[in-house]
C-alpha positions as CSV (number, residue, x, y, z in Angstrom):
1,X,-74.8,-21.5,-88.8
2,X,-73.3,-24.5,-87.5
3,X,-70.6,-24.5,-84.5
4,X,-66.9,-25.5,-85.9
5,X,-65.1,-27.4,-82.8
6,X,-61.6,-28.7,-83.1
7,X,-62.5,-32.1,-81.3
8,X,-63.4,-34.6,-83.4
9,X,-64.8,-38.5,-82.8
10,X,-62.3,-40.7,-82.5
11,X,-59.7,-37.8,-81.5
12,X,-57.7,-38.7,-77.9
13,X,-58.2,-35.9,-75.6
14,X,-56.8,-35.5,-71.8
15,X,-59.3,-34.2,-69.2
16,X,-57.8,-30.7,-67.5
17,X,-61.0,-30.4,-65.0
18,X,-63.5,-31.8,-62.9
19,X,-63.4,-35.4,-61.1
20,X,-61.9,-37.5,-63.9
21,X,-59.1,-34.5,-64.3
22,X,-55.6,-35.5,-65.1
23,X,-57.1,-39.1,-67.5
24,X,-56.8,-39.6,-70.9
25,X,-59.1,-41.3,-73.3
26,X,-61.0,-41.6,-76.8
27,X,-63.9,-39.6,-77.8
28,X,-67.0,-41.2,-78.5
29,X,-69.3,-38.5,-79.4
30,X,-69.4,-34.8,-79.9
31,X,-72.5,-32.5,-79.2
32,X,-71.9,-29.4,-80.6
33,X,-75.2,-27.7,-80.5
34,X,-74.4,-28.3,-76.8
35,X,-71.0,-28.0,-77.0
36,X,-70.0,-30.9,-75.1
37,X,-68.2,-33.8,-75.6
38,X,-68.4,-37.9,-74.1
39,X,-65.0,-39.8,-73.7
40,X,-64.6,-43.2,-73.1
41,X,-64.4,-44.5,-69.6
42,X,-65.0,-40.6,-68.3
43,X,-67.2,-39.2,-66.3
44,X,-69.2,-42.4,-65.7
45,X,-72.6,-42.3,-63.6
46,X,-74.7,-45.0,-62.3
47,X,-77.9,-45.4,-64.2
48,X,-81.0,-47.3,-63.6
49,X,-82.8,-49.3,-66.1
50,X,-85.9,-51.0,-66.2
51,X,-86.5,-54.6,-67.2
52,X,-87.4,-55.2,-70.5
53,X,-87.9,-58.7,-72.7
54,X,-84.8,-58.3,-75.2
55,X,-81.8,-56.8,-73.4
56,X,-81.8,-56.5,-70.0
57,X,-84.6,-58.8,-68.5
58,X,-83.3,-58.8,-65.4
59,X,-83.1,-54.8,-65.0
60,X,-80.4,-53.0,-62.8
61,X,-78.1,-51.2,-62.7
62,X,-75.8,-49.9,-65.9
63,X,-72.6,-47.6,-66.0
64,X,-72.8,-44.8,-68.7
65,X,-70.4,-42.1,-69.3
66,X,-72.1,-38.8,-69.3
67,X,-71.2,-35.4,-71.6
68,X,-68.8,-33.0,-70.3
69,X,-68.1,-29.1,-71.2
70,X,-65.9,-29.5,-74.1
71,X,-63.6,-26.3,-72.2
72,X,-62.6,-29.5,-69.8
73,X,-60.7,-31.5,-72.4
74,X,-57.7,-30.6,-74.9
75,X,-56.4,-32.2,-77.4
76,X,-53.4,-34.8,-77.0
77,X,-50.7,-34.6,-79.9
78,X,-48.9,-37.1,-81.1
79,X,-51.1,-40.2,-80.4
């Protein structure tokens, strides 16, 4: 049976705990197996990548948001 959330893609949510608490932003994917969600600009880690020949030759460093417990964001009505 597959899990119904009320958060969609797309949907603008406010954060309500952890570091980014108190922002606002856009959803950019929902994992609801997981039931977590990844918002834009939220949440954002420090990731190391490897070089490779096509897009990043140089390797580095690369900013990534990262999922969060979907009991950390509401809903923001009206926008």
């Amino acid at each position: 049976m597959a899990i119904k959330l009320k958060i969609k893609k797309g949907d603008t949510v406010k954060i309500i705990a952890g570091d980014d608490k108190g922002k606002t932003g856009e959803v950019i994917q929902v994992l609801p197996s997981k039931r977590q969600v990844i918002v834009k600009d939220c949440k954002v880690a420090k990731k190391t990548v490897k070089p490779d020949q096509e897009k990043n030759p140089d390797g580095g460093f690369v900013n990534k948001e990262m999922p969060m417990d979907i009991s950390n964001v509401t809903k923001v009505e009206g926008e």
